[in-house]
MMTF fields as JSON, N, C-alpha, C and O atoms, coordinates in Angstrom:
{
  "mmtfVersion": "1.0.0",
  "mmtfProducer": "UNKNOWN",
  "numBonds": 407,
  "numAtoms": 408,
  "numGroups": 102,
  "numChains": 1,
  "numModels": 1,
  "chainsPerModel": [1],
  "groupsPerChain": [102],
  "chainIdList": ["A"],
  "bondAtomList": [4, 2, 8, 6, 12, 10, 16, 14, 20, 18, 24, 22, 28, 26, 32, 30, 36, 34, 40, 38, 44, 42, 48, 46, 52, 50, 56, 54, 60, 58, 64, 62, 68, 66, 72, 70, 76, 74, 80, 78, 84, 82, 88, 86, 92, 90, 96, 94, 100, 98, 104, 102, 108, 106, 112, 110, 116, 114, 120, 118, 124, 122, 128, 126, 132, 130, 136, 134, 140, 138, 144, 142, 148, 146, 152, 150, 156, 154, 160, 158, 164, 162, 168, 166, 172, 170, 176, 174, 180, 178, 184, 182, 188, 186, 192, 190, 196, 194, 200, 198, 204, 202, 208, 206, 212, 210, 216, 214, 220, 218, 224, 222, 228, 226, 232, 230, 236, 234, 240, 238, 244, 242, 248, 246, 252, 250, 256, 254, 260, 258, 264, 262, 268, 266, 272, 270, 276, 274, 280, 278, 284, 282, 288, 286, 292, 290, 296, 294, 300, 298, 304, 302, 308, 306, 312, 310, 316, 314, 320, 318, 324, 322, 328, 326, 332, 330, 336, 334, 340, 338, 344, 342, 348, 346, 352, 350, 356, 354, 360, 358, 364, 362, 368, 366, 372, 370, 376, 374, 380, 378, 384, 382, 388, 386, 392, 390, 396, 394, 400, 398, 404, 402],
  "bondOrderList": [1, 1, 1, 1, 1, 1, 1, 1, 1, 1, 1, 1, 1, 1, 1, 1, 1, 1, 1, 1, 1, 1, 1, 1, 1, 1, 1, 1, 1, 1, 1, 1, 1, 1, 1, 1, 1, 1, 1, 1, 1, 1, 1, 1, 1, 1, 1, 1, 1, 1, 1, 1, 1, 1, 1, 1, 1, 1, 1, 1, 1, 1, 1, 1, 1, 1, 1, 1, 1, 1, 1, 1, 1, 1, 1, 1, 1, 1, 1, 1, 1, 1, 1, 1, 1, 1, 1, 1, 1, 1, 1, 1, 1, 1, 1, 1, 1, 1, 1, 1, 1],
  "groupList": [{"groupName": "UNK", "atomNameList": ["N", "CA", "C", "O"], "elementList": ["N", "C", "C", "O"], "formalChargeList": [0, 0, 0, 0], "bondAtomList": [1, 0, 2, 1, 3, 2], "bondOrderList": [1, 1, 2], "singleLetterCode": "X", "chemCompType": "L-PEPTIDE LINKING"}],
  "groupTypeList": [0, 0, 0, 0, 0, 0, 0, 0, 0, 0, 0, 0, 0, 0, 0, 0, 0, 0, 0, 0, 0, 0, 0, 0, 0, 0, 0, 0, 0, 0, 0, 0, 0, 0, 0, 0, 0, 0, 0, 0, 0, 0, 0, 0, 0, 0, 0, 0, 0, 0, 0, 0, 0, 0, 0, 0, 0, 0, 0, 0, 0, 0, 0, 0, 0, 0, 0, 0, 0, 0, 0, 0, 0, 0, 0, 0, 0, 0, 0, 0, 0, 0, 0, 0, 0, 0, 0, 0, 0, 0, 0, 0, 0, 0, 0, 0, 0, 0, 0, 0, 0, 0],
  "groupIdList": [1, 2, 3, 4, 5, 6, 7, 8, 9, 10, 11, 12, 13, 14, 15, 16, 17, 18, 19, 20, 21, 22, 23, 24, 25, 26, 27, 28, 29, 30, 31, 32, 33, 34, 35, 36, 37, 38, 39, 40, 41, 42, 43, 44, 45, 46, 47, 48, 49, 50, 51, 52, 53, 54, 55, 56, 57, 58, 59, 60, 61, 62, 63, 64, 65, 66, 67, 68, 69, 70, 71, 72, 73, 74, 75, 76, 77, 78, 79, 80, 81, 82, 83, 84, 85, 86, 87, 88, 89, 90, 91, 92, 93, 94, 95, 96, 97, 98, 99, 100, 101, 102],
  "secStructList": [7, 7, 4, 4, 4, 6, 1, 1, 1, 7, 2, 2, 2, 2, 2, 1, 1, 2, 2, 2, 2, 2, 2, 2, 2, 2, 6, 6, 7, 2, 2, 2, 2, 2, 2, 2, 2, 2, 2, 2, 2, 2, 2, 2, 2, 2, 2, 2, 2, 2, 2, 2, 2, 6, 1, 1, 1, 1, 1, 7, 2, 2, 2, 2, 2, 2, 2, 2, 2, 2, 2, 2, 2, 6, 6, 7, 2, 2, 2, 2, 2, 2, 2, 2, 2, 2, 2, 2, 2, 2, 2, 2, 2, 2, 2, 2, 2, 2, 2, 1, 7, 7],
  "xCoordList": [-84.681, -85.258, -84.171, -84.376, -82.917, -81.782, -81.286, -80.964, -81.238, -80.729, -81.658, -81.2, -83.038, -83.784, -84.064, -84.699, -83.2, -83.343, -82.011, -81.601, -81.178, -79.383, -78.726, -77.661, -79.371, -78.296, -77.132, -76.545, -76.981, -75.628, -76.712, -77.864, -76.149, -76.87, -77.957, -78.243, -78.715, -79.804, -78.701, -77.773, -78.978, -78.543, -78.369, -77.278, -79.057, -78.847, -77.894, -76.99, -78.131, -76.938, -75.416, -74.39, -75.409, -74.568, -73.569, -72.347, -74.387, -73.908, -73.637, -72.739, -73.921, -73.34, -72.031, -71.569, -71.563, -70.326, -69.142, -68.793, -68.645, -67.799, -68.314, -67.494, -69.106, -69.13, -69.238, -69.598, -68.837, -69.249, -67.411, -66.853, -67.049, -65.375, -64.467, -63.442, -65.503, -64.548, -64.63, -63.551, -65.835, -66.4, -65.156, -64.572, -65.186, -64.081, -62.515, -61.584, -62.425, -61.188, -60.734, -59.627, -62.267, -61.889, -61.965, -61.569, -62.656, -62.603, -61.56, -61.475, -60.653, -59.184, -58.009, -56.824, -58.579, -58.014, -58.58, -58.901, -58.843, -59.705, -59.464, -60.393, -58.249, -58.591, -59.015, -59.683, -58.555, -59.222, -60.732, -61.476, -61.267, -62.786, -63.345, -64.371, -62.605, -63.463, -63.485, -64.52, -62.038, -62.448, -62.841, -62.891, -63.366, -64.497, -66.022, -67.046, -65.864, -67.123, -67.91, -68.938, -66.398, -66.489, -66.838, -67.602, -66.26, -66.069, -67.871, -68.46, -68.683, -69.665, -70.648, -71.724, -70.354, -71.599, -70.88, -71.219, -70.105, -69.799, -70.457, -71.5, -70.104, -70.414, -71.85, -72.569, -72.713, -74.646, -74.62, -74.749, -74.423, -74.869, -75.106, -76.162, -74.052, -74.196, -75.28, -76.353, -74.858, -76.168, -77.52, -78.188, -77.876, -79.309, -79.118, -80.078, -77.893, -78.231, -78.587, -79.33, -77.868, -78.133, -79.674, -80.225, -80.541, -82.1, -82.559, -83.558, -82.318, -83.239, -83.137, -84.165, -82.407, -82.17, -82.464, -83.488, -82.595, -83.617, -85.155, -85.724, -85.877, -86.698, -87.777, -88.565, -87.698, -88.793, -88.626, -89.525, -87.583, -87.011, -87.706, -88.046, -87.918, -88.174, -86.68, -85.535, -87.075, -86.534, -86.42, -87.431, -85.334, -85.685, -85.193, -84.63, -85.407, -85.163, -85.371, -84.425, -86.679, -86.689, -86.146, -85.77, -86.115, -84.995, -83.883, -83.153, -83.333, -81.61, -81.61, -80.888, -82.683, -82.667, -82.598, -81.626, -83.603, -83.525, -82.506, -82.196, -81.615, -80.359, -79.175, -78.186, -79.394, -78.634, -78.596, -77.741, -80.147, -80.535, -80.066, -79.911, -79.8, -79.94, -78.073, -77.602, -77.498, -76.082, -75.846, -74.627, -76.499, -76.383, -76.635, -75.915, -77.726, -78.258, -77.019, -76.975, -76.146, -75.388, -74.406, -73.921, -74.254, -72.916, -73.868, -73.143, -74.977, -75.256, -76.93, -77.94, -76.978, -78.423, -79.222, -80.266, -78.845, -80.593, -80.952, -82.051, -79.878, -80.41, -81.234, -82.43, -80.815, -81.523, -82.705, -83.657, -82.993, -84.322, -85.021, -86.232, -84.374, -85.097, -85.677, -86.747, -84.589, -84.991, -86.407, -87.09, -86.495, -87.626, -88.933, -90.035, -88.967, -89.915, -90.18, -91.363, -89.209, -89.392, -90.121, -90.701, -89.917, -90.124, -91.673, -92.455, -92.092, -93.48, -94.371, -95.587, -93.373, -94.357, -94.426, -95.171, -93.207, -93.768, -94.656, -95.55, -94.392, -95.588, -97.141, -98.149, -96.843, -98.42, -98.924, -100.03, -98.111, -98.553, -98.768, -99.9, -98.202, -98.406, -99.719, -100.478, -100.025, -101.341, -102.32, -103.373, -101.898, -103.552, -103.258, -104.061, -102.338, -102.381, -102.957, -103.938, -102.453, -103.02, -104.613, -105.022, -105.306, -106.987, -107.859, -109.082, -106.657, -107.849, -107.806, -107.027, -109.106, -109.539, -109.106, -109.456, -108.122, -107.76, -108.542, -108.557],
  "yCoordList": [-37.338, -37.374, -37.356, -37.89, -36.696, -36.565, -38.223, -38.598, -39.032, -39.949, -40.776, -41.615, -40.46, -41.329, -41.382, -42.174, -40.01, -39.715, -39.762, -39.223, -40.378, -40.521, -39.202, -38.902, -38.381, -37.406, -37.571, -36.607, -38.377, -38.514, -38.134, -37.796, -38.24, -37.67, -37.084, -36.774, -36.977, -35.765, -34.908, -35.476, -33.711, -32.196, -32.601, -32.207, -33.195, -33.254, -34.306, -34.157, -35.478, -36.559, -35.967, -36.498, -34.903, -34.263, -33.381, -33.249, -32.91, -32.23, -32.983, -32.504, -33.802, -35.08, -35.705, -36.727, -35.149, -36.232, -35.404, -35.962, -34.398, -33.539, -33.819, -33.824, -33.967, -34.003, -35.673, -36.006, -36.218, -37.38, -38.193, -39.15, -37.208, -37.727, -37.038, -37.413, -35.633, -34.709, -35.999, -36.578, -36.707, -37.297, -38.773, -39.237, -39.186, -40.709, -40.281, -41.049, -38.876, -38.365, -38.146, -38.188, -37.84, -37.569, -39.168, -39.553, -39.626, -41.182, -41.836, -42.971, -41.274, -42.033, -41.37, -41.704, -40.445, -39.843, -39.684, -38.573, -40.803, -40.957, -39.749, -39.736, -38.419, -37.898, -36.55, -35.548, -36.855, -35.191, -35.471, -34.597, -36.648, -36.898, -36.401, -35.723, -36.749, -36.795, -34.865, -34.213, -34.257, -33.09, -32.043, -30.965, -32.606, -31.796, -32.209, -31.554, -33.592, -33.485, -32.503, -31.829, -32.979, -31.785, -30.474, -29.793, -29.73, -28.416, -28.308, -27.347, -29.285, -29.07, -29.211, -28.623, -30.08, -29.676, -28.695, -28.994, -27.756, -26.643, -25.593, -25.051, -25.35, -24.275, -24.715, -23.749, -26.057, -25.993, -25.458, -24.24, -26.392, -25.614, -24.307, -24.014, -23.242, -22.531, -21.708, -21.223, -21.673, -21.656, -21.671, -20.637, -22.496, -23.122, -22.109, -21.551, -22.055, -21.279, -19.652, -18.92, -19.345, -17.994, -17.623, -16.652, -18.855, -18.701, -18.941, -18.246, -19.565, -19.758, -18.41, -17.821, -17.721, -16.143, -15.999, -16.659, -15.517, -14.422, -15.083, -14.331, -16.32, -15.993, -15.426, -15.221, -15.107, -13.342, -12.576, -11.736, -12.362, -10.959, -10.892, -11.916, -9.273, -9.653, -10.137, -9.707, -10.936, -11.425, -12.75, -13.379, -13.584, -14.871, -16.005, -16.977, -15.865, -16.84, -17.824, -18.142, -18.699, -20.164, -20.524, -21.661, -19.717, -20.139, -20.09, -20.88, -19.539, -20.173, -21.495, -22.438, -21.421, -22.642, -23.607, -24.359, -23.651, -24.816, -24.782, -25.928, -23.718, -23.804, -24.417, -24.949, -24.279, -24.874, -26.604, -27.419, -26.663, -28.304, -29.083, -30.305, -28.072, -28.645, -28.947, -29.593, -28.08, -28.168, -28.955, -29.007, -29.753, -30.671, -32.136, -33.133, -31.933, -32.667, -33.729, -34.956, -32.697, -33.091, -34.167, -35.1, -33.838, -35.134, -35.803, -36.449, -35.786, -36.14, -37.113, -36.489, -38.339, -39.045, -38.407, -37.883, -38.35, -37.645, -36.424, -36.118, -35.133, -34.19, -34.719, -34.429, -35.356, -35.624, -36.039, -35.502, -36.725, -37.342, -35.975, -35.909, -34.781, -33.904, -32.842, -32.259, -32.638, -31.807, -32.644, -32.033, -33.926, -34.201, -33.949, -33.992, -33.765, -33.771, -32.514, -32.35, -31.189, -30.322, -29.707, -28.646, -30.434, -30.189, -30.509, -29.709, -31.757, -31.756, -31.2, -31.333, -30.477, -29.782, -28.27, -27.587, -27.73, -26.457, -26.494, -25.656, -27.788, -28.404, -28.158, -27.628, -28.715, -28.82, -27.143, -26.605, -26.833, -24.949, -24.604, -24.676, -24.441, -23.605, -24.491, -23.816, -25.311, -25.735, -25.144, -24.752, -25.042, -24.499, -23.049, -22.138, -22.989, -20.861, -20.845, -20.145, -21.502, -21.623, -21.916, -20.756, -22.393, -22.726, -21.789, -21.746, -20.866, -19.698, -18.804, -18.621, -18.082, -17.095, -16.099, -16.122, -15.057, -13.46, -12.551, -11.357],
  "zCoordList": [-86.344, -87.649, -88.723, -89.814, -88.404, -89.631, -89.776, -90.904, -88.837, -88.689, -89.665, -90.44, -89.559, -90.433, -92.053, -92.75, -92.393, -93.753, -94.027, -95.055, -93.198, -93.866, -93.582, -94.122, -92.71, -92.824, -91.707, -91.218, -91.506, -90.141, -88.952, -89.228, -87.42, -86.075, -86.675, -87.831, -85.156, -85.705, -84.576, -84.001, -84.449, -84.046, -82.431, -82.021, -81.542, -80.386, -80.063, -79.241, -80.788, -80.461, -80.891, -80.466, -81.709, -82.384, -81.622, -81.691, -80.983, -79.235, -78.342, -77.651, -78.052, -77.051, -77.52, -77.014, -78.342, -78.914, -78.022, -76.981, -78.285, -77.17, -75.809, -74.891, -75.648, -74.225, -73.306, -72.177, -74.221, -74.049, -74.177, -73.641, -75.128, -75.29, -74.022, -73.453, -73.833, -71.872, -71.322, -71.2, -70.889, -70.132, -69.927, -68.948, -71.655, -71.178, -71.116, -70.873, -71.39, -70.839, -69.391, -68.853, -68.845, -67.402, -66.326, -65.225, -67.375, -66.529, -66.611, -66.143, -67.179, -67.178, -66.165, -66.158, -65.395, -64.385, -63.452, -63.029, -62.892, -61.297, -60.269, -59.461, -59.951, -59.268, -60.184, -59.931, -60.945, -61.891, -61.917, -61.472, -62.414, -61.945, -60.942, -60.982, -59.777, -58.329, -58.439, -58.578, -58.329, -58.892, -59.217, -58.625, -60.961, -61.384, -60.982, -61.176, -60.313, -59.737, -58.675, -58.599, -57.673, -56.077, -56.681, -55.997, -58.35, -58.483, -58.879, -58.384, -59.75, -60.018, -58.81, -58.923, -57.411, -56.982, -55.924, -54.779, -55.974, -54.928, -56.061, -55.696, -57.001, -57.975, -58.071, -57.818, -58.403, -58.628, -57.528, -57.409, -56.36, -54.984, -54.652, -54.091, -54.987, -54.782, -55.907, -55.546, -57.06, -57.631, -57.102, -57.137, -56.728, -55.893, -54.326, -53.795, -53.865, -52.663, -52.99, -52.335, -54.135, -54.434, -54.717, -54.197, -55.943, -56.464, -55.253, -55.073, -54.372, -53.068, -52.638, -52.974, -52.086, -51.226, -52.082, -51.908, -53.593, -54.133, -54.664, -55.455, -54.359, -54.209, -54.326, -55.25, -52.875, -52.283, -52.701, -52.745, -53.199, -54.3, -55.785, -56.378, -56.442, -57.687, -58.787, -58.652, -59.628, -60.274, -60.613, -60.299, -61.28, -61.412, -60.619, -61.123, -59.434, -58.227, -58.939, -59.659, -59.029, -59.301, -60.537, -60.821, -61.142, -62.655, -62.156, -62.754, -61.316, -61.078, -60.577, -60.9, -59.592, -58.535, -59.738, -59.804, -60.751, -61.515, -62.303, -62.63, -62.914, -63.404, -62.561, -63.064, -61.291, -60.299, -60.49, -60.836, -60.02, -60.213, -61.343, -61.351, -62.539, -63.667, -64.33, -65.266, -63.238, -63.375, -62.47, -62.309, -61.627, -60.499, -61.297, -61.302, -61.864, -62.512, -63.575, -63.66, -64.253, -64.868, -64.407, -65.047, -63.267, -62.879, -61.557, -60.8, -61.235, -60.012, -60.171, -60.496, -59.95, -60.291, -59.332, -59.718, -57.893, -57.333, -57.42, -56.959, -58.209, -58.72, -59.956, -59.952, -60.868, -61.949, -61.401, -61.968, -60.593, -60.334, -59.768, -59.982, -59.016, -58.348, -59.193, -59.019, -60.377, -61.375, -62.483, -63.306, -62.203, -63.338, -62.169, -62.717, -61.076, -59.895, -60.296, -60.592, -60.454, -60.391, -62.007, -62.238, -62.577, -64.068, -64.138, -64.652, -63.577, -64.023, -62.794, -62.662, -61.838, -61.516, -61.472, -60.769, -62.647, -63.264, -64.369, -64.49, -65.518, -66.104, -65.577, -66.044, -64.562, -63.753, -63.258, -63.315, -62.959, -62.263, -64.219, -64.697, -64.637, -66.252, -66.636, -67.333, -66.481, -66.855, -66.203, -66.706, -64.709, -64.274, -64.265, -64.062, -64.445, -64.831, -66.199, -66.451, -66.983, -68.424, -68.057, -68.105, -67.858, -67.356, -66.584, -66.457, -65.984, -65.218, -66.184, -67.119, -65.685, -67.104, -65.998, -64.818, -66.724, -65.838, -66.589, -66.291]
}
């Protein structure tokens, strides 16, 4: 919307600009790429292995898992595709929790 009234970016494209200049920095160093790639899916992974073991536990298991996914997500296309699977179908559970009367 800022973009449409002249104010420069709107706020989110605004945030993409740093990360978007790491990004053609690291593409100019093919093994520093490979990397920080290896470092992001050893570090999501584990992420995701940790929300999985807790789970059954109280606390916020599936919010890591999806913080996991979602740091997977970042450098990786079939996390991205797994995290939008996963998205509309916490969408879908909050709807029908939202519809039962407690």
């Amino acid at each position: 919307m800022g973009a449409r009234l002249g104010l420069g970016r709107p706020p989110a494209a605004a945030g993409r600009a740093p990360r978007r200049a790491w990004r053609r920095r690291l593409a100019t160093a093919p093994p520093l790429e490979q990397a920080y790639r290896a470092g992001v899916a050893v570090v999501g992974t584990a992420v995701v292995l940790v929300g999985l073991v807790t789970v059954p536990l109280p606390g916020p298991g599936w919010l890591t898992v999806l913080a996991g996914l979602a740091l997977l997500a970042s450098e990786f296309s079939w996390a991205e595709r797994l995290l939008a699977v996963a998205r509309r179908q916490v969408a879908r559970w909050t709807r029908w929790m939202a519809a039962r009367r407690w």
